[in-house]
Backbone as ProteinMPNN parsed JSONL, in Angstrom:
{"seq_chain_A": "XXXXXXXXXXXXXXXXXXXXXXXXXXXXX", "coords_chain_A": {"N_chain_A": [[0.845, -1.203, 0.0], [1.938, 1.337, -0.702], [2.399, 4.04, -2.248], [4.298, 5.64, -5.505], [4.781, 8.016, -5.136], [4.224, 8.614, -2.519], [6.534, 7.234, -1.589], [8.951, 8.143, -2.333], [8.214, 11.393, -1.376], [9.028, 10.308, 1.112], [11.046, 9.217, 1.055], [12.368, 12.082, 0.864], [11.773, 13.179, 2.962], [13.856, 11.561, 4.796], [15.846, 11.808, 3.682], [16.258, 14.881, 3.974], [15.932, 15.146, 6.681], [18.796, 13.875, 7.674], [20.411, 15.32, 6.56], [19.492, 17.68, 8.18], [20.628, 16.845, 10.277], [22.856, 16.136, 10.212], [24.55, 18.363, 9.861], [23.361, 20.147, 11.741], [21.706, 22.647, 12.109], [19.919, 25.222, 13.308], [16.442, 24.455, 12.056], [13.588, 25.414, 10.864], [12.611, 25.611, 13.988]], "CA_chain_A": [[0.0, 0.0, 0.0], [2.727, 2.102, -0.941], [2.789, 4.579, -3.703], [5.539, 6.187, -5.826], [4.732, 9.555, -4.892], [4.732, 8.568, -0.979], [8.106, 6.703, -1.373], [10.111, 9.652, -2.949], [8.762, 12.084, -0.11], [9.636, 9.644, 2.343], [13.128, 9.462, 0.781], [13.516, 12.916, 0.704], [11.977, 13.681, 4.033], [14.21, 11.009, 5.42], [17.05, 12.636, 3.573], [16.302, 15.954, 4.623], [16.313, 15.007, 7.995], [19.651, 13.411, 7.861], [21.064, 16.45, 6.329], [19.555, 18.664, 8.869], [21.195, 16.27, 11.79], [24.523, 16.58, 10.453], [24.364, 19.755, 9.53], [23.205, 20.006, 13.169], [21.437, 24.162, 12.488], [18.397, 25.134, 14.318], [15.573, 24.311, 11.163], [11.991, 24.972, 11.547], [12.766, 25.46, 15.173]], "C_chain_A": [[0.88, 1.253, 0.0], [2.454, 3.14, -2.372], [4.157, 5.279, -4.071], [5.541, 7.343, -5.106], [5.045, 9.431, -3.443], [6.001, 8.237, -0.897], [9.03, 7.957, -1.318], [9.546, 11.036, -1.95], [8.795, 11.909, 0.877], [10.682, 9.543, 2.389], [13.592, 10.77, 1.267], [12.996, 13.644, 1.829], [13.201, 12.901, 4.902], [15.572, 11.81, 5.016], [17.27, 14.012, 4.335], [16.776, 16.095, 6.015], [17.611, 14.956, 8.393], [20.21, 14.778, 7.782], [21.091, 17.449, 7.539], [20.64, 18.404, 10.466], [22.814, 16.47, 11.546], [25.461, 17.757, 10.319], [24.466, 20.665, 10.993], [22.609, 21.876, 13.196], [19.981, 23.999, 12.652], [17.303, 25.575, 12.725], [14.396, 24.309, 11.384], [12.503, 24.72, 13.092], [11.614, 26.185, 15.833]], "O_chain_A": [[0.53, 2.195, 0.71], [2.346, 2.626, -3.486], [5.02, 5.497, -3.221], [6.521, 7.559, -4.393], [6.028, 10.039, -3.02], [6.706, 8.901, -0.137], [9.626, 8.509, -0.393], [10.455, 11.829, -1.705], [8.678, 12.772, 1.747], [11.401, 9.681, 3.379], [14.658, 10.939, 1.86], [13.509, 14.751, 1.987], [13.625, 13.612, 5.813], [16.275, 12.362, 5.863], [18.196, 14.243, 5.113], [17.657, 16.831, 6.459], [17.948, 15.713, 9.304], [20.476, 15.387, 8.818], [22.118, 17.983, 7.959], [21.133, 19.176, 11.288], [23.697, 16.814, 12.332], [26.645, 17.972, 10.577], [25.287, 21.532, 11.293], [22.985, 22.517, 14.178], [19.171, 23.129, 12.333], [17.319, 26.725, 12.287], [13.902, 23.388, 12.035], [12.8, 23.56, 13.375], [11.515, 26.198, 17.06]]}, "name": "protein", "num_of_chains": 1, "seq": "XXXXXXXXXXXXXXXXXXXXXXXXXXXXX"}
């Protein structure tokens, strides 16, 4: 019960995230 469209902004929230953690700056705070 997946779709494409959910996958890819699950990727690129999951990416985002990562980025923001190593990044480590106060985002949407």
């Amino acid at each position: 019960m997946t779709s494409p469209v959910q996958q890819i902004f699950y990727s690129y929230s999951i990416e985002k995230f990562a980025i923001s953690n190593v990044t480590e700056l106060p985002v949407n705070r």
